[in-house]
C-alpha positions as CSV (number, residue, x, y, z in Angstrom):
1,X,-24.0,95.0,82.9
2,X,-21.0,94.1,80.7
3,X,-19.0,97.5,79.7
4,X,-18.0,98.4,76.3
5,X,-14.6,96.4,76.1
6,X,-16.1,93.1,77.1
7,X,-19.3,93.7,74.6
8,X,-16.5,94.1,72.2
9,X,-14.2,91.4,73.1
10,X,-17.5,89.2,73.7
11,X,-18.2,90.3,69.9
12,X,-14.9,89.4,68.7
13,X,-15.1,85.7,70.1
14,X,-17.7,85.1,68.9
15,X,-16.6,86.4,65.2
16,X,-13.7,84.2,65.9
17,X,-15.4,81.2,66.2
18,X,-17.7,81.6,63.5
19,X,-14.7,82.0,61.4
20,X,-13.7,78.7,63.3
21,X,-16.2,77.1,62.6
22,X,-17.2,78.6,58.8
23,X,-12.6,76.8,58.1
24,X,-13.9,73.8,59.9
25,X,-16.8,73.1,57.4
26,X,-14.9,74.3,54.9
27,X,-12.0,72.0,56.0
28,X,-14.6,69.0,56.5
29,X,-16.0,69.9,52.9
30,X,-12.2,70.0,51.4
31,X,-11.8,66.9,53.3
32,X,-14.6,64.5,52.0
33,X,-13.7,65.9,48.6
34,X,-9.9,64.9,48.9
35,X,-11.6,61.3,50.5
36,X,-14.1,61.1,47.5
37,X,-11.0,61.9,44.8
38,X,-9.0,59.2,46.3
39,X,-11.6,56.8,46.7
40,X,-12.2,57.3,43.4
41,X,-8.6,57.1,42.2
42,X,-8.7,54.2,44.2
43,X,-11.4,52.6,42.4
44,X,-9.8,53.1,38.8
45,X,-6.7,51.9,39.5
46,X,-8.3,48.9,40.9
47,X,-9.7,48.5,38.1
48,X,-7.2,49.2,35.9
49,X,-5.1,46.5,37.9
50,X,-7.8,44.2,37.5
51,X,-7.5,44.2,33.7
52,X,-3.8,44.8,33.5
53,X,-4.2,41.2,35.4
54,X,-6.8,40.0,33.2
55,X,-4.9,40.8,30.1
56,X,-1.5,39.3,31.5
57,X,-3.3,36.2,32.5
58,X,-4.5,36.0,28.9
59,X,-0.9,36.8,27.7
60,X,0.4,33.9,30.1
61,X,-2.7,31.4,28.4
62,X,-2.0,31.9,25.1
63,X,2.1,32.1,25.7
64,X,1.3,28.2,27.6
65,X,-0.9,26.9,24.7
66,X,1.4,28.3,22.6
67,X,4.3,26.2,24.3
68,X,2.3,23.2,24.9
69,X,1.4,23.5,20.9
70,X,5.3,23.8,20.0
71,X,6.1,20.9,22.4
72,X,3.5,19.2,20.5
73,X,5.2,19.8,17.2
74,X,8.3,19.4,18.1
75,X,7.7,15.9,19.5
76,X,5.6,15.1,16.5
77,X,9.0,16.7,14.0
78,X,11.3,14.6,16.4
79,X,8.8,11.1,15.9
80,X,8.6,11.8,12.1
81,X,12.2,12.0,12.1
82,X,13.0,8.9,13.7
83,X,10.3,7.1,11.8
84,X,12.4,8.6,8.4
85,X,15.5,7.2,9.6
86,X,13.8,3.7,10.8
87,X,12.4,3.5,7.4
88,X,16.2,4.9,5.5
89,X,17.9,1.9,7.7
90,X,15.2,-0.1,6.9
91,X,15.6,0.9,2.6
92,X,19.0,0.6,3.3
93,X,19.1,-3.1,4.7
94,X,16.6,-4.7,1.6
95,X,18.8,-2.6,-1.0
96,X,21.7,-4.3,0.3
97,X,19.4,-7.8,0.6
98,X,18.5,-7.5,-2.6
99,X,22.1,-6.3,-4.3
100,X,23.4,-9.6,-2.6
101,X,20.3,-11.1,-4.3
102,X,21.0,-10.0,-7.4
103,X,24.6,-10.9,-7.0
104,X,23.8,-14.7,-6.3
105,X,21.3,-14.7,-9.0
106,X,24.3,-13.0,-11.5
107,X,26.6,-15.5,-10.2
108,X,24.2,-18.5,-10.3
109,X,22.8,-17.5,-14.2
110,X,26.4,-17.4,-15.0
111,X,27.2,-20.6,-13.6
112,X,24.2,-22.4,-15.4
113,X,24.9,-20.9,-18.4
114,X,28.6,-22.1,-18.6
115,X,26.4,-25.6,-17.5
116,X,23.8,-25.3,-20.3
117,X,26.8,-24.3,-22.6
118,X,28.5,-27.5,-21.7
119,X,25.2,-29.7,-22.1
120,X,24.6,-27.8,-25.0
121,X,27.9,-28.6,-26.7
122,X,27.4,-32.5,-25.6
123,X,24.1,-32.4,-27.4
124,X,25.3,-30.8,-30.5
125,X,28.2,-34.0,-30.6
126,X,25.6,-36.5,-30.1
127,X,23.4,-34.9,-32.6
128,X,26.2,-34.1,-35.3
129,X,27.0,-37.9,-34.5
130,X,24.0,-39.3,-35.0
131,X,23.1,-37.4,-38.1
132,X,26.7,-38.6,-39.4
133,X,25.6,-41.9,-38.8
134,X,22.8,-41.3,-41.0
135,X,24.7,-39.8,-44.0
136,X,23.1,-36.6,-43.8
137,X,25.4,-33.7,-44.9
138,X,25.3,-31.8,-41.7
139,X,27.3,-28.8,-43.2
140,X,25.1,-27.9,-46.0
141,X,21.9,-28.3,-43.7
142,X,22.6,-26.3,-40.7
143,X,22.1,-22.3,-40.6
144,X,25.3,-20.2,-40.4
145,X,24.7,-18.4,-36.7
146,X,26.1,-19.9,-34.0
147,X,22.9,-19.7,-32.1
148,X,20.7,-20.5,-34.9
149,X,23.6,-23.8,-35.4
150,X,23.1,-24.8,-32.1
151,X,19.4,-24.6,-32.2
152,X,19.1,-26.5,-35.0
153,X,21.7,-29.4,-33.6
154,X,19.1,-29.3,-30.9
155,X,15.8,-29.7,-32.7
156,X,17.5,-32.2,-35.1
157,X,18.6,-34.4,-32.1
158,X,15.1,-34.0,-30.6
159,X,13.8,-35.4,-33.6
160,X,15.9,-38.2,-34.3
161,X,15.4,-39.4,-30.8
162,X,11.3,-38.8,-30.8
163,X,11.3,-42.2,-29.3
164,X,12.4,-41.0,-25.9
165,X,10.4,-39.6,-23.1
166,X,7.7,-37.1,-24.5
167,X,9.1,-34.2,-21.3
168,X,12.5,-35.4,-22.7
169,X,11.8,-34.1,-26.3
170,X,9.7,-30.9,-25.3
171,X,12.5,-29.9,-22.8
172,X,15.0,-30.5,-26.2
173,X,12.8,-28.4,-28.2
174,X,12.4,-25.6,-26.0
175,X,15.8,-25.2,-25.6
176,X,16.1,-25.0,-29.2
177,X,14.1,-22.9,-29.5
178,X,15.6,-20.7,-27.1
179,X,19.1,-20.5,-28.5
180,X,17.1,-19.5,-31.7
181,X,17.1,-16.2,-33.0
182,X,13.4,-14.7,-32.0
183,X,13.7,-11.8,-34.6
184,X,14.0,-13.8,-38.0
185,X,14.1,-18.0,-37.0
186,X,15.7,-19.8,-40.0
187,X,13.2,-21.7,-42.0
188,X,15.3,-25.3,-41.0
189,X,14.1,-24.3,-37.8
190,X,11.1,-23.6,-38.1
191,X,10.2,-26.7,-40.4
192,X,12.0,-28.8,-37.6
193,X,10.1,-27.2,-34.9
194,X,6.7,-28.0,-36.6
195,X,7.8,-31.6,-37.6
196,X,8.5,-32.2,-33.8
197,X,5.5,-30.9,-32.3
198,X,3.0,-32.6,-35.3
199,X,4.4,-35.8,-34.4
200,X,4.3,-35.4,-30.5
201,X,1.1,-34.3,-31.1
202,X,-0.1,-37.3,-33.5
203,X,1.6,-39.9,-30.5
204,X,0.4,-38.2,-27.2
205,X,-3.5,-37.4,-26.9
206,X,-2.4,-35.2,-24.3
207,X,-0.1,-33.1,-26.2
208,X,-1.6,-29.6,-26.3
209,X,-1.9,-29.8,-21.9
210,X,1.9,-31.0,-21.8
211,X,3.1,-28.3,-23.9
């Protein structure tokens, strides 16, 4: 039989390792605990990766649609641009056509008026002429503008040479008619004008399509 010391030293072990085992289940319990915690620390933060990830792969979308959209514009500025300055150069070029247009046209009006004023002055000889040659007092017949002079030297010749080629006369006329003041045309004129054409028109059937 075991004496009193080992009973109690028997005793004592065994206390000992149920205090052993009471730290080691309290240890496993602390243990899964700290496991569970982490694991589920673990979890969030994968988580909150996972949309920290989503969200900057958003970011990263929208910044590249946002670039491809400003390329976009930027190449469609850059294309309007040039297109502008094609269609400036372009301006440019049929201002300058048409200033050197204008510039032959000045310089050929003024030449065929200096011609026209030559032919004109012929006429007006062979008209004063020929009315001289018919005793009519020229002076006291013709009206006192220079235009209206003219036109009337003009119509009178047309008249007196009504014989000629009907263009001939009508091309006569008109001209009179154009050196002619179109505000107030003197009556001489005008009483010319109608004689001409009322006996163009009695001679040529065809009067009224020629004119």
């Amino acid at each position: 039989m075991l004496d009193e010391s080992h009973r109690f030293a028997l005793n004592n072990l065994r206390t000992q390792i149920d205090d052993l085992e009471a730290e080691k289940t309290q240890h496993d319990a602390d243990h899964e605990a700290a496991l569970e915690a982490k694991d589920t620390a673990y979890r969030k933060l994968n988580e909150e990766l996972a949309k920290a990830r989503d969200a900057h792969k958003k970011t990263l979308d929208k910044k590249y649609v946002d670039y491809n959209e400003l390329n976009a514009a930027t190449k469609a500025h850059a294309e309007a641009l040039e297109q502008k300055e094609q269609q400036m150069a372009q301006l440019t070029e049929n201002i300058a056509q048409r200033e050197a247009k204008l510039e032959e046209a000045r310089k050929r009006q003024r030449r065929e008026h200096h011609e026209f004023d030559e032919d004109l002055e012929e006429a007006a000889q062979k008209c004063k002429k020929a009315l001289e040659e018919q005793d009519e007092e020229v002076s006291c017949q013709q009206p006192q503008g220079a235009r209206d002079r003219k036109a009337y030297l003009y119509l009178r010749y047309a008249l007196i040479d009504r014989e000629n080629n009907l263009y001939i006369n009508i091309g006569l006329c008109r001209r009179g008619l154009a050196f002619s003041t179109l505000d107030d045309v003197p009556r001489d004129i005008a009483e010319l004008t109608a004689l001409l054409f009322s006996d163009l028109r009695e001679r040529h059937d065809n009067f009224e399509f020629i004119r």
